[in-house]
N, C-alpha and C positions, 0 to 999 in steps of 0.2 A: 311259428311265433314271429311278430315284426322285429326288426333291429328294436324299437322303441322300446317293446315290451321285454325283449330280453337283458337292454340295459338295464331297465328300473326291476329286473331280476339279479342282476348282478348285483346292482346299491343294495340289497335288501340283504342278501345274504351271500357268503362266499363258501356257504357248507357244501360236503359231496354231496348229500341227501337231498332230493328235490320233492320230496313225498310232501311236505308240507310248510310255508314258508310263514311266518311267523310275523307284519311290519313290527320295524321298531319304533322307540317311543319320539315324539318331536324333541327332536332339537332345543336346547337353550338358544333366550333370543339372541346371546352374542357367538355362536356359532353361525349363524341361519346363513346361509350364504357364502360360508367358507370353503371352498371347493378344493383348495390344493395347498398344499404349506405353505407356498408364499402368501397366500390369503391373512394367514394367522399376523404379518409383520404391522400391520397400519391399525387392526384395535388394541395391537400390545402399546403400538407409539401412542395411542392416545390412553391409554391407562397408566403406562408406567412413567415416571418422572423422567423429565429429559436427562440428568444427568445420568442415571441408572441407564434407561437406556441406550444410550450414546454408548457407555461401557459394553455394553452385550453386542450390539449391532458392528461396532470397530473392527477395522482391520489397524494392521498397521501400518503406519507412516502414509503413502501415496494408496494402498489395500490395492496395490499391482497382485500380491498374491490371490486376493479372495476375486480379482477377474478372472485371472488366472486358471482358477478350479473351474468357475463354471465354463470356461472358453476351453478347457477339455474334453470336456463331456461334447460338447455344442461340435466339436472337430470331430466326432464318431456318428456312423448313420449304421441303420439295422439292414440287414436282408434277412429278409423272413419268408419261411416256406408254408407253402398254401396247402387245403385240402390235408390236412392233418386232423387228427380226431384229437381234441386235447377237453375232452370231458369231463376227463379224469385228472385235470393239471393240479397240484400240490407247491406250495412255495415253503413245506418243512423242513427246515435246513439243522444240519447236527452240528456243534459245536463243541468241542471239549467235552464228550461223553452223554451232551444234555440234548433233545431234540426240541429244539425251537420251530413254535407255527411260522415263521417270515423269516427271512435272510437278514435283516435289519434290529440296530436298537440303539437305543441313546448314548453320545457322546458327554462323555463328561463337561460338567459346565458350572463355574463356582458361582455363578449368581441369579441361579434359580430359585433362590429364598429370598433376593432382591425382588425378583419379580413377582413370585406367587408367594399366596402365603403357604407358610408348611410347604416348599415347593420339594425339595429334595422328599420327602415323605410321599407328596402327591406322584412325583415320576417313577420312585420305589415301585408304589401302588401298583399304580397304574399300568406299568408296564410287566409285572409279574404277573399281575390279571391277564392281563394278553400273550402271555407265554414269551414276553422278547426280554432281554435284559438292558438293563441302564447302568451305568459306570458311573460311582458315584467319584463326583472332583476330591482333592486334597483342599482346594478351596474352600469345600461347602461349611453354609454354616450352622449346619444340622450335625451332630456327632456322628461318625459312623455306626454306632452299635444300634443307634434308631433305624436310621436308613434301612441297616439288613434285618430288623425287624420289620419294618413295614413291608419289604419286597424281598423274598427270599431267592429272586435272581439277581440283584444286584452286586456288579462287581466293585470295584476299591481303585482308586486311581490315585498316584500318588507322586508328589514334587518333594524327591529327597534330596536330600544335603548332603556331600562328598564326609560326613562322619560316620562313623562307626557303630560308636553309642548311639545316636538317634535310630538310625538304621535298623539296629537291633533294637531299638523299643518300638519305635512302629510297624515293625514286623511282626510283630508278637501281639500286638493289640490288634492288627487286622486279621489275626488270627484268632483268639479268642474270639473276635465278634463273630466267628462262626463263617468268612467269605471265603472264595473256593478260587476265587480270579485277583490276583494281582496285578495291576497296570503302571508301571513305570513310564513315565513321562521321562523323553530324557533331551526335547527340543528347547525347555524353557532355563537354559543355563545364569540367565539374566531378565528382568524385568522388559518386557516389550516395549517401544514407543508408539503407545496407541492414541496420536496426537488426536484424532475424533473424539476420541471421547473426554481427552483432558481437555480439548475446549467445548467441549460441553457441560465442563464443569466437576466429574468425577474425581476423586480422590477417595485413600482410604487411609485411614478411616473418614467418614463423612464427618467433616468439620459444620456447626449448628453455625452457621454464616446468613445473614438477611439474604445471599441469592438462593441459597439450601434451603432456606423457609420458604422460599418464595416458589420457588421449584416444586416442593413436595404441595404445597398447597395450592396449587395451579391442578393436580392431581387428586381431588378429593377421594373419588373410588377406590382410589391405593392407599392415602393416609389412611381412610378408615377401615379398609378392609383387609391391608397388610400393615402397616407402620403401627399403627395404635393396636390393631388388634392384637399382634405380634407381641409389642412390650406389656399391655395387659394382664395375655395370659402365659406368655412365656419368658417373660423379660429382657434383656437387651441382647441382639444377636451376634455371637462371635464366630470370631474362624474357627473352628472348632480340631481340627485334623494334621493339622501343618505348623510346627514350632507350638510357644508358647500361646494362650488363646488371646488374641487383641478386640477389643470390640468392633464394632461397626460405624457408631455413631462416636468422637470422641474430639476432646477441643487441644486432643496431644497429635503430634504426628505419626505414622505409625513404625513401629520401628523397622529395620532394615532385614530381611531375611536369608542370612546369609548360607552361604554353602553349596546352591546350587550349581556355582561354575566350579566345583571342585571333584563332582561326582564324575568318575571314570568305569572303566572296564573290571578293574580290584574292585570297587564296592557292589558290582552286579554279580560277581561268585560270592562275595559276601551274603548278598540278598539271597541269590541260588542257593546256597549250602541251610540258611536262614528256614526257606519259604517251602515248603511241600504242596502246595497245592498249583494251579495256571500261572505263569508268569509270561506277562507279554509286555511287552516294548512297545510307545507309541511314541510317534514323531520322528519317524524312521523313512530317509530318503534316500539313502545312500547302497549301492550293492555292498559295499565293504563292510559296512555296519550290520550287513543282514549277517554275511556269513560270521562275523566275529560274537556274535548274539547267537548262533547255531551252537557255536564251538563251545558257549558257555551253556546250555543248556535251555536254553529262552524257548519255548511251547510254542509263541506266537510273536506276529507282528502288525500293530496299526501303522500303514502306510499314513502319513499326516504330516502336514506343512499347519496345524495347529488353527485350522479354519481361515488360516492367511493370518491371524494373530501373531506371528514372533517375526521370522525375518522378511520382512518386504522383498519381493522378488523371487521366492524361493520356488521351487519349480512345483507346480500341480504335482499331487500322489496317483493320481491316474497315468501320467504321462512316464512315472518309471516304474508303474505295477509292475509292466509284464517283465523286465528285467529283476525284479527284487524275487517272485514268484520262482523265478527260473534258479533263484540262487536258495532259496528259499530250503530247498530241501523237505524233509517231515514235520515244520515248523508251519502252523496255520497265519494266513493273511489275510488281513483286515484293512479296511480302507476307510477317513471320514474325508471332510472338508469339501464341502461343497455341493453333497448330495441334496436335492432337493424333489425329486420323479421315481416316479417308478421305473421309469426308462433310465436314470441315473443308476438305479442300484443293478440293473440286467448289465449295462454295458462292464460298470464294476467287474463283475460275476463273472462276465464274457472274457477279460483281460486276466482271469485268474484270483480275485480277490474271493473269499469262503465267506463273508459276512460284513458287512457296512453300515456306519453308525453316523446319526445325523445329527446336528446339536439343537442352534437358534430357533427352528422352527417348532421344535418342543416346548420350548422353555415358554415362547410367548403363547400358546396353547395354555399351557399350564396357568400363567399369569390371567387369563381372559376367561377362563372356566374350570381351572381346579381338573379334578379326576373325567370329568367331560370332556374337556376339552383335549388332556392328552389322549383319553381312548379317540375321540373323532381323529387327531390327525394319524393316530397308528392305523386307523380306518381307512383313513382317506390313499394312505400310502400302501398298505396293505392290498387297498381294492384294484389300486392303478398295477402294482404287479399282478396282479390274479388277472387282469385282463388284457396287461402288456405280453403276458404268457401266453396267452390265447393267440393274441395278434400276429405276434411269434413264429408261433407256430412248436411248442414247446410243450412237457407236461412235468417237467422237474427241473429242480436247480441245475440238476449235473448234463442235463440238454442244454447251458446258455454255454456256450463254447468260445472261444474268437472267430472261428467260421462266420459266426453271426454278423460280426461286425466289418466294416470297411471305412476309410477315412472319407469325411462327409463331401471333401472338394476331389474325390479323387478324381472323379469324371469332368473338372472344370475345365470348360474349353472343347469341349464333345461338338463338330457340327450335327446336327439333326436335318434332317430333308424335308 
């Protein structure tokens, strides 16, 4: 078979079975051309409302951090072995008792109902169909008890408040909702200065101002397709998960949510004693934090600097994987921010991370084509490890080692003859 013909083998399908291949159906026309997740950012900028968008896309303050992430990855190169039979390669990775088809799955994100309509529902979906899961934000403004009906892999992520009482009541509701993963967020102690997007115009709740009308209506395929259709048939959309519920659209400020700079190491054996099902920790940089999170019984940890969203400057979660890993113990580690490649989630994997979760480029998927559009980029990302495996030289997760990797400059300065 030519190289050509065995790639448009691989797009078509990534089954072991080669007995008979099946093409799939065309593409919607606003995918047609989408080839890699950063693809999905420029028809979301032109669908979604600048203000809205400018929220999602933000780092904070100078977004040192969100260069940051990608200029980690960009610092690691592969060595890969040749003449390997990898016919048989598998990217099924087990997590917390469940076997997942990919290594990967959605990073929580609260304004995915900004973007898409029903988007929190649509990511559910969508990604339960595909065997990965999605972590649904404390932000969102879909209630949690829908979300884990729509996607019965979907985890719970959650910005608690140094109380008690609260603690224990949102323990208990994400527990009757029937979810099996709890995610503690524990980077966001204070509201971020995400100055991009506040001059973009963003606030919440969205105050009806001549530049807000003028915004959203500059944006017709979103008024109509999510704003109107939205209040329509579901009415006006709240936070729904997180304190008291505030609207979305409102001519009041919103009020202050307080609590989060109070939560400590006391109210996570609170949670722990609370929680009987996965409890994992995200936004975890620090070695000291790992083992103190061990000591209380923490399952897991997202390595995350919060997509560069909270403190500017904060160091890439790549750059102190393989130190938290090592502290790490029988406590599973996970990594987001900044993942974008198939070769992003291998090097992950290679450093010791068990699973990696991606946010932005979902969300504006979602926003641009609904349940389409997140299967294509779980597709697109899916396919790039199935071949990046191959390339490799590899036929399972637990083959991507550190062996694999070397730093990208190491040989700088090398004469050649």
């Amino acid at each position: 078979m030519s190289i050509a013909a065995q790639e448009a083998n691989d797009t078509i399908s990534f089954s072991q079975s080669t007995a008979r291949i099946t093409p799939e159906p065309a593409l919607p026309r606003a995918l047609r051309g989408i080839l890699s997740l950063d693809d999905f950012e420029a028809p979301a900028r032109a669908y979604i409302p600048r203000p809205i968008f400018g929220y999602i896309k933000s780092g904070a303050e100078r977004e040192d951090s969100m260069r940051g992430n990608r200029a980690a990855y960009e610092s690691l190169a592969f060595l890969p072995k040749t003449m390997v039979n990898t016919g048989e390669r598998t990217q099924k990775t087990t997590l917390f008792g469940h076997a997942y088809d990919s290594p990967f799955g959605v990073s929580p994100m609260g304004g995915i109902s900004l973007g898409a309509y029903q988007g929190d529902v649509v990511m559910a979906r969508s990604t339960s169909a595909a065997n990965i899961p999605m972590i649904l934000s404390g932000a969102a403004l879909t209630p949690l008890e829908k979300v884990k009906e729509a996607g019965t892999l979907a985890w719970f992520q959650a910005y608690i408040p140094g109380d008690e009482a609260e603690i224990t009541k949102l323990v208990d509701r994400v527990a009757r909702a029937g979810y099996e993963t709890l995610v503690v967020t524990v980077d966001v102690s204070v509201s971020a200065n995400l100055e991009f997007s506040l001059r973009s115009g963003f606030r919440k709740p969205f105050r009806p101002t001549p530049r807000f009308i003028w915004d959203i209506a500059m944006r017709p395929r979103w008024l109509t397709g999510m704003l109107l259709r939205t209040l329509i048939l579901h009415g006006m959309p709240h936070v729904e998960n997180m304190g008291p519920r505030s609207p979305m659209i409102s001519r009041e400020a919103a009020r202050p949510r307080g609590g989060l700079d109070r939560l400590c190491w006391p109210h996570l054996a609170l949670i722990r004693r609370l929680w009987k099902g996965n409890l994992v920790l995200k936004g975890v940089l620090n070695k000291h934090d790992v083992k103190v999170a061990r000591d209380h019984g923490v399952n897991g940890i997202i390595v995350s600097n919060h997509g560069g969203r909270q403190l500017d400057g904060a160091i890439a979660p790549l750059r102190v994987l393989p130190g938290i890993v090592a502290e790490a113990g029988d406590m599973t580690i996970m990594i987001d921010s900044g993942i974008r490649r198939g070769t992003d989630v291998l090097k992950a994997l290679a450093l010791g991370a068990k699973f990696c979760f991606v946010g932005r480029p979902f969300l504006y998927a979602a926003s641009i084509a609904g349940d389409a559009g997140v299967a294509h980029a779980i597709k697109i990302l899916r396919g790039e490890i199935h071949r990046d495996m191959a390339l490799l030289g590899v036929n399972t997760i637990a083959e991507v080692t550190r062996e694999r990797l070397v730093r990208a400059n190491e040989f700088d300065g090398l004469q050649l003859n």
